[in-house]
C-alpha positions in Angstrom: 6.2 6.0 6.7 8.8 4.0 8.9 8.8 0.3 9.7 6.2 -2.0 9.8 6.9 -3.4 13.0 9.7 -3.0 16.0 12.7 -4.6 16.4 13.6 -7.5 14.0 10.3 -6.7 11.9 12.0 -3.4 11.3 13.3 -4.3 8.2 10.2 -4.2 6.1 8.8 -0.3 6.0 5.0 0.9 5.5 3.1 3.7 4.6 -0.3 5.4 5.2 -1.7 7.7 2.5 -5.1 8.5 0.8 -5.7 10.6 -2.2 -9.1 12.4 -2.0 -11.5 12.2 -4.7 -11.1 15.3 -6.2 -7.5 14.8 -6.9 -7.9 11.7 -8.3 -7.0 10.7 -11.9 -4.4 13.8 -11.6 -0.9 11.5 -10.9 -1.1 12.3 -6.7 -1.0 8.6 -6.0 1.7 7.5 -8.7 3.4 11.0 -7.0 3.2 9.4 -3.5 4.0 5.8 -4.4 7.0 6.9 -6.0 8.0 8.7 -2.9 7.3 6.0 -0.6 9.3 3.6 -2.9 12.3 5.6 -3.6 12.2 7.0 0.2 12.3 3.6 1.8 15.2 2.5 -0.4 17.3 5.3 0.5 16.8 3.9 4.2 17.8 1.3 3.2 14.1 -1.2 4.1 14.5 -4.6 2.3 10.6 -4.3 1.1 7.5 -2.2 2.2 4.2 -3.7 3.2 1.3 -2.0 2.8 -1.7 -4.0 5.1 -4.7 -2.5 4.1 -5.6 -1.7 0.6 -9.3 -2.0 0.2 -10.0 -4.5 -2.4 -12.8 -2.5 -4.1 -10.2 0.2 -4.5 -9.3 -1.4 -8.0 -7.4 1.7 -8.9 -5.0 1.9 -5.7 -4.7 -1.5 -6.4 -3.4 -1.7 -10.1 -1.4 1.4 -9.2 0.4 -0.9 -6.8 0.9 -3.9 -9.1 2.3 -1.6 -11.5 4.9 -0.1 -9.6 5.7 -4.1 -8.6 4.1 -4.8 -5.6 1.6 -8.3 -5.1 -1.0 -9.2 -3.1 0.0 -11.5 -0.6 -3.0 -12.0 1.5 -6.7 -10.6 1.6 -8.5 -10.4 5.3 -12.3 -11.0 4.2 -14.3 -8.6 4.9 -12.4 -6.3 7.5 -13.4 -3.2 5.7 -16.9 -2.1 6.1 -17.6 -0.1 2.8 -20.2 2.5 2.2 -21.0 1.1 -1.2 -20.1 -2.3 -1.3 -20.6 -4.0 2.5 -18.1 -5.4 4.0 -15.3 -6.1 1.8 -11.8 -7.7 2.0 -8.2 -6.0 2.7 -5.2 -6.8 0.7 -1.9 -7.0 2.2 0.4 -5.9 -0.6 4.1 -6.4 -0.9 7.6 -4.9 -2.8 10.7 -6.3 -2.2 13.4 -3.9 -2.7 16.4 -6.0 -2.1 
């Protein structure tokens, strides 16, 4: 976690995280999401962007939307899935102030 970018980017923090599979459907991510949100408002970030939330990933996905975040872009096919091919990233976004 930390900003996105350098200098007068620094405003806008991100994170890194994956949940493995066999924790999955047992509240790790909404855990981590709600410690990425609640630590990048104590530093006081005007929004966090997350850049690459694999599309296919619907459930990282609507976990996102539902703590308030939105897609804001999608690079096509810049992730090269096991299952699916390549498939699109979405750039996701929470404003916090």
């Amino acid at each position: 976690m930390g900003a996105n970018r350098p200098s007068r980017g620094a405003h806008i923090g991100t994170a890194s995280f994956m949940v493995a599979d066999a924790a999955r459907g047992l509240g790790v991510g909404r855990a981590l999401l709600d410690y990425v949100i609640d630590w990048h408002r104590r530093a006081g970030f005007a929004g966090i962007q997350f850049n690459a939330v694999v599309e296919t990933n619907t459930a990282a996905v609507r976990l996102w939307q539902s703590a308030g975040f939105a897609i804001i872009g999608t690079v096509p096919g810049a992730f090269d899935s096991r299952a699916h091919g390549r498939v699109g990233l979405h750039v996701m976004f929470l404003k916090l102030t």
